[in-house]
MIROTOR-27580 format. One record per residue (C-alpha): x, y negated, z negated; residue number from 1. Coordinates in Angstrom, 3 decimals. Each point is the difference from the previous one (the first is absolute). Example, Ala and Ser with C-alpha at 12.3 -4.5 7.8 and 13.67 -1.06 7.14 Angstrom:
// residues 2
<<12.300,4.500,-7.800>,1>
<<1.370,-3.440,0.660>,2>
END
This chain:
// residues 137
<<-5.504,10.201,35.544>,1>
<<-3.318,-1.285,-0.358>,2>
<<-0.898,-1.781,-3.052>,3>
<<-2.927,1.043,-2.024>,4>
<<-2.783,-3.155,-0.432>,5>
<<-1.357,-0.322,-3.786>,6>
<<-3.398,-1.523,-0.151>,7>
<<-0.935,-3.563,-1.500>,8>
<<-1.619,1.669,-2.654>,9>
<<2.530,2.186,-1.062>,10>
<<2.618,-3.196,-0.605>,11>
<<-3.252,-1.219,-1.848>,12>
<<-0.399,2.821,-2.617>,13>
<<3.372,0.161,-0.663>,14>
<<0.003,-3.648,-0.978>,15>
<<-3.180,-0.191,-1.873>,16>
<<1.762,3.088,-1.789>,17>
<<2.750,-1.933,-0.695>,18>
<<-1.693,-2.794,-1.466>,19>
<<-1.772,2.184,-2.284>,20>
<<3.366,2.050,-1.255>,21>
<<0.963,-3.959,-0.573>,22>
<<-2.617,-0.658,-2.217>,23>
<<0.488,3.389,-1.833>,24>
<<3.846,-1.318,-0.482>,25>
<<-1.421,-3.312,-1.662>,26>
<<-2.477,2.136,-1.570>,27>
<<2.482,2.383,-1.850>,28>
<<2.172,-3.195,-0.762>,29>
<<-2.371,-1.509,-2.558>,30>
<<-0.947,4.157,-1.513>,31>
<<2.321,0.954,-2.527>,32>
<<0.230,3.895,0.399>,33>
<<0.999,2.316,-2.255>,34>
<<3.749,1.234,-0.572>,35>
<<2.122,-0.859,3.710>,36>
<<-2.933,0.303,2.209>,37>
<<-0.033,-3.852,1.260>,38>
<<2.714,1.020,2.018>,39>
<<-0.907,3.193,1.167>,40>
<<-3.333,-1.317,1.116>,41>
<<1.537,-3.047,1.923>,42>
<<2.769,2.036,1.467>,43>
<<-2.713,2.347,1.179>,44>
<<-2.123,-2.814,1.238>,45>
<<3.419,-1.281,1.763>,46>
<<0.171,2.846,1.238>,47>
<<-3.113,0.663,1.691>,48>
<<0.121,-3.355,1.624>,49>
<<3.417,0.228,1.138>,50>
<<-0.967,3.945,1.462>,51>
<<-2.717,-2.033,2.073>,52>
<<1.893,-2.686,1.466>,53>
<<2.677,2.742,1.532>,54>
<<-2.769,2.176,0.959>,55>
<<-2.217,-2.496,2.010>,56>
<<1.955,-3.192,0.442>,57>
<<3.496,1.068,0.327>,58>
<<-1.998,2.779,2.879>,59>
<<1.744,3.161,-1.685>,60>
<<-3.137,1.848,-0.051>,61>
<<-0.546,0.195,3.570>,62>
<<3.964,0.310,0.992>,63>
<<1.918,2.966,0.518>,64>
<<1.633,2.488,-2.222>,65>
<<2.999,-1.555,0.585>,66>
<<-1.114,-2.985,-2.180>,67>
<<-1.336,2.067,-2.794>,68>
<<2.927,1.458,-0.646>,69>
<<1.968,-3.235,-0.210>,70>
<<-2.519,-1.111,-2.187>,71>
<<0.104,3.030,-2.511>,72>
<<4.057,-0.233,0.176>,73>
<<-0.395,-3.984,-0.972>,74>
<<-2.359,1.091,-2.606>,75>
<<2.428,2.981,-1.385>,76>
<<2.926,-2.501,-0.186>,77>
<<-2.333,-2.736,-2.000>,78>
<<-0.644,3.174,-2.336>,79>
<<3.557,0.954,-0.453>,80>
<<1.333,-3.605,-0.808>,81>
<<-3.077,-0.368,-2.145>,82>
<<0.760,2.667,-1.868>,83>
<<3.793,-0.821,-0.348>,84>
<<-1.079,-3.041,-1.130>,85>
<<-2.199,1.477,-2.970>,86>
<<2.623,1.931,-0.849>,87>
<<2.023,-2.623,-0.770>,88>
<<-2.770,-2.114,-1.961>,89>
<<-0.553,3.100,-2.009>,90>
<<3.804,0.239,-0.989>,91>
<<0.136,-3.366,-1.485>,92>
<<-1.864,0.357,-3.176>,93>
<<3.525,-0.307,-1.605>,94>
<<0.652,-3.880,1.277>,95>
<<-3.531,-0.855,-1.396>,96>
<<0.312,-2.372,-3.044>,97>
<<3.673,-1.623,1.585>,98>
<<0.350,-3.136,1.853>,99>
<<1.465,-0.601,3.023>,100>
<<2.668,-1.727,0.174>,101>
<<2.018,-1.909,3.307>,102>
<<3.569,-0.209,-0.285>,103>
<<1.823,-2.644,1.632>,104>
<<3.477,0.376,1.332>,105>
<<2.132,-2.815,-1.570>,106>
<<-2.094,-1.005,-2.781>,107>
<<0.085,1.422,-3.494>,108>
<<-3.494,-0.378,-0.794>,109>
<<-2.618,2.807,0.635>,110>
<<-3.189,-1.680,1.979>,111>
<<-3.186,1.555,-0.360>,112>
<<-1.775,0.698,3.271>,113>
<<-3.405,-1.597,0.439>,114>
<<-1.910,1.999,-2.691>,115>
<<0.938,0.544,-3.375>,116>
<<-1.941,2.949,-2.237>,117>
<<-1.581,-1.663,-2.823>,118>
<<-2.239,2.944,-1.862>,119>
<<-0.965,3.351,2.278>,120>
<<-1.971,-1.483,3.275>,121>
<<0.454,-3.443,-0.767>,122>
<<3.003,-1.992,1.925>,123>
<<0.687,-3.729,-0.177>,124>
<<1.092,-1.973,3.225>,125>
<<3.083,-2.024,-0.127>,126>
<<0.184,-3.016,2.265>,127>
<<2.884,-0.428,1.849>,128>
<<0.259,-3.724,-1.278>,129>
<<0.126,1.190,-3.274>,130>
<<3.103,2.066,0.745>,131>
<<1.689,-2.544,1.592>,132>
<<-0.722,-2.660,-2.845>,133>
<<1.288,2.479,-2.684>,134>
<<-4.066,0.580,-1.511>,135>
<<0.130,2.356,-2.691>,136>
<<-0.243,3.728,1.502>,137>
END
């Protein structure tokens, strides 16, 4: 099987085109864009890098067909758990405004986990020292 030789230049596009798509990331970071498109523009940005770093680095452009198909079939199972995994986060609308809460086997006392829900969006961290010294939860 002979293997198929990529130019200098080639290797050198790719990364000047990955620098760029880099600065377009830090770029979007700072714009605020309307509605949910910050992360539909990064993800797509993501994306595009990640499609040319399997394409020319990874060598899956020039392999066989053999390849491409294990490729697609990793891709199809990355869409399937994502979307599992949507499905879920969609589902728990209904848990929104509770806290979580940790219980411990042998103790009577309910500790909070980590996080604790003060107003919608806003959470305030518990030290574990605090905990452990009885600070007021």
């Amino acid at each position: 099987m002979s293997e198929h030789i990529v130019p200098v230049r080639v290797y050198i596009t790719i990364f000047l085109a990955l620098l760029v798509g880099t600065g377009l990331t830090v770029a979007a970071a700072f714009f605020d864009f309307p509605w949910q498109l910050n992360t539909i523009v990064a993800l797509t940005i993501a994306t595009i890098k990640a499609t040319l770093v399997v394409l020319y680095f990874m060598h899956v452009r020039y392999s066989v067909r053999l390849v491409w198909v294990i490729v697609a079939s990793a891709l199809f199972w990355m869409v399937i758990l994502f979307a599992l995994t949507f499905s879920d986060y969609r589902t728990r609308s209904w848990d929104r405004d509770r806290t979580a809460m940790l219980y411990s086997p042998g103790c009577n006392v309910v500790s909070r986990t980590s996080m604790t829900r003060l107003q919608t969006g806003q959470f305030n961290r518990i030290v574990a020292s605090d905990v452990l010294m009885g600070a007021a939860q």
